[in-house]
C-alpha positions as a Python dict, from the first residue, in 0.01 Angstrom:
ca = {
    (1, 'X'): (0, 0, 0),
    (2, 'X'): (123, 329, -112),
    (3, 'X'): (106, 661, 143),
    (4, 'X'): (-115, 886, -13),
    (5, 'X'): (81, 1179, 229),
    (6, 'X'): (317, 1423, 101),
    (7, 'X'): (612, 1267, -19),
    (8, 'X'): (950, 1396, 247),
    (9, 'X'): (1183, 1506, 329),
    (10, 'X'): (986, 1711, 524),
    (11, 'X'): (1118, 2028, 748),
    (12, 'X'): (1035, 2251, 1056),
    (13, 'X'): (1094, 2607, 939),
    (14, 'X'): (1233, 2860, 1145),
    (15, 'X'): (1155, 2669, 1500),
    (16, 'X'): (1220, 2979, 1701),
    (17, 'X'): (868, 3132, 1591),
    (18, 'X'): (579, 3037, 1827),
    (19, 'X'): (395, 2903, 1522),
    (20, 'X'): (635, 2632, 1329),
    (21, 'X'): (603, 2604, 1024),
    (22, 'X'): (666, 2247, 868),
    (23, 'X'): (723, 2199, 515),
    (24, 'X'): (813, 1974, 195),
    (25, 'X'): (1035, 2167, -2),
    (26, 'X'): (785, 2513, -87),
    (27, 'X'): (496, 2275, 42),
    (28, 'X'): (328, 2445, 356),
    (29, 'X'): (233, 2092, 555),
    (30, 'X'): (103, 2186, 924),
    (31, 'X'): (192, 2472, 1158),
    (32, 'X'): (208, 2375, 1531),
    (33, 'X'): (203, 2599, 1831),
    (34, 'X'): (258, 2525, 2200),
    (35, 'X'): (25, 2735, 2352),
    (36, 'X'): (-19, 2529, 2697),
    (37, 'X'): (280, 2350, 2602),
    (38, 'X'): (652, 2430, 2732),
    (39, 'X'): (876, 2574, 2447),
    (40, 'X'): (1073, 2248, 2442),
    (41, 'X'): (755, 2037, 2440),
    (42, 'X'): (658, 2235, 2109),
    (43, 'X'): (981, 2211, 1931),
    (44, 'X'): (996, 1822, 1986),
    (45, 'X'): (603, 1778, 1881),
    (46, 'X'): (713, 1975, 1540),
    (47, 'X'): (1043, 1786, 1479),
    (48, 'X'): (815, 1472, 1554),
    (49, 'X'): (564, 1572, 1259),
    (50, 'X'): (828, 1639, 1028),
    (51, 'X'): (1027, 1312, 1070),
    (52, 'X'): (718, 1110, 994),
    (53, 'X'): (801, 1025, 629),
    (54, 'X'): (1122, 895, 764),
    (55, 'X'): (961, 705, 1024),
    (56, 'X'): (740, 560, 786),
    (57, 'X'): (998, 468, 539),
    (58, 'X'): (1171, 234, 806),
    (59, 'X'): (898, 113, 895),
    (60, 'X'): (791, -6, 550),
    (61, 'X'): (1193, -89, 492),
    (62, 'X'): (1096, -334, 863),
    (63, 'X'): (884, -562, 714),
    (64, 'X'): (1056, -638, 380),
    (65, 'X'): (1427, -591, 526),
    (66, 'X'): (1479, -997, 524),
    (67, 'X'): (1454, -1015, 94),
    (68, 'X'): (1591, -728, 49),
    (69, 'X'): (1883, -596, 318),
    (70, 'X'): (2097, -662, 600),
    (71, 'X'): (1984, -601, 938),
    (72, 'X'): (2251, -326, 1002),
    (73, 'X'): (2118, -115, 663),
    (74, 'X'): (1796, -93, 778),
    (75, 'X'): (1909, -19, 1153),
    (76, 'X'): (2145, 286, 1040),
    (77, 'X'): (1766, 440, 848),
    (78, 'X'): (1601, 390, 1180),
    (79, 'X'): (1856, 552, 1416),
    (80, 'X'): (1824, 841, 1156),
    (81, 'X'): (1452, 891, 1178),
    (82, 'X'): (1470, 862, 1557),
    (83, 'X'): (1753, 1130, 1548),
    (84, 'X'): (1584, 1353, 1328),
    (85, 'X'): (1245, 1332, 1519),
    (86, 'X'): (1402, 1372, 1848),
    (87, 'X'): (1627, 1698, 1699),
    (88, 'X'): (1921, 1565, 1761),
}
């Protein structure tokens, strides 16, 4: 089954604003705000939203990584997503 989302990468644009703005190259996706939220809280919810193709690509690359990889491949795209929804 193909997504029918957005293709990524996607980005969080300018993540000091109150309002982020997340985007796929000039594609306006979502804009978050953490009103209620801590500052932190609000950053990490937006770089959350805007790893999600990645997430999903490992996730898809999971379930068919015995035909088609080695373990470690597919590992190394996971540890990316994580990194890149946690802002690291």
């Amino acid at each position: 089954m193909e997504a029918k989302a957005t293709p990524g990468p996607w980005r969080v644009l300018d993540p000091e604003q109150l309002g982020r703005e997340i985007y796929a190259g000039n594609i306006l996706i979502a804009i978050t705000f953490y009103m209620g939220l801590s500052y932190q809280e609000g950053g990490a919810n937006a770089r959350l939203i805007a790893a999600a193709p990645d997430l999903l690509a490992a996730l898809e690359r999971l379930i068919i990584w015995r035909q088609t990889e080695t373990p470690f491949e597919l590992l190394e795209q996971a540890q990316q997503a994580i990194a890149k929804a946690k802002g690291d």
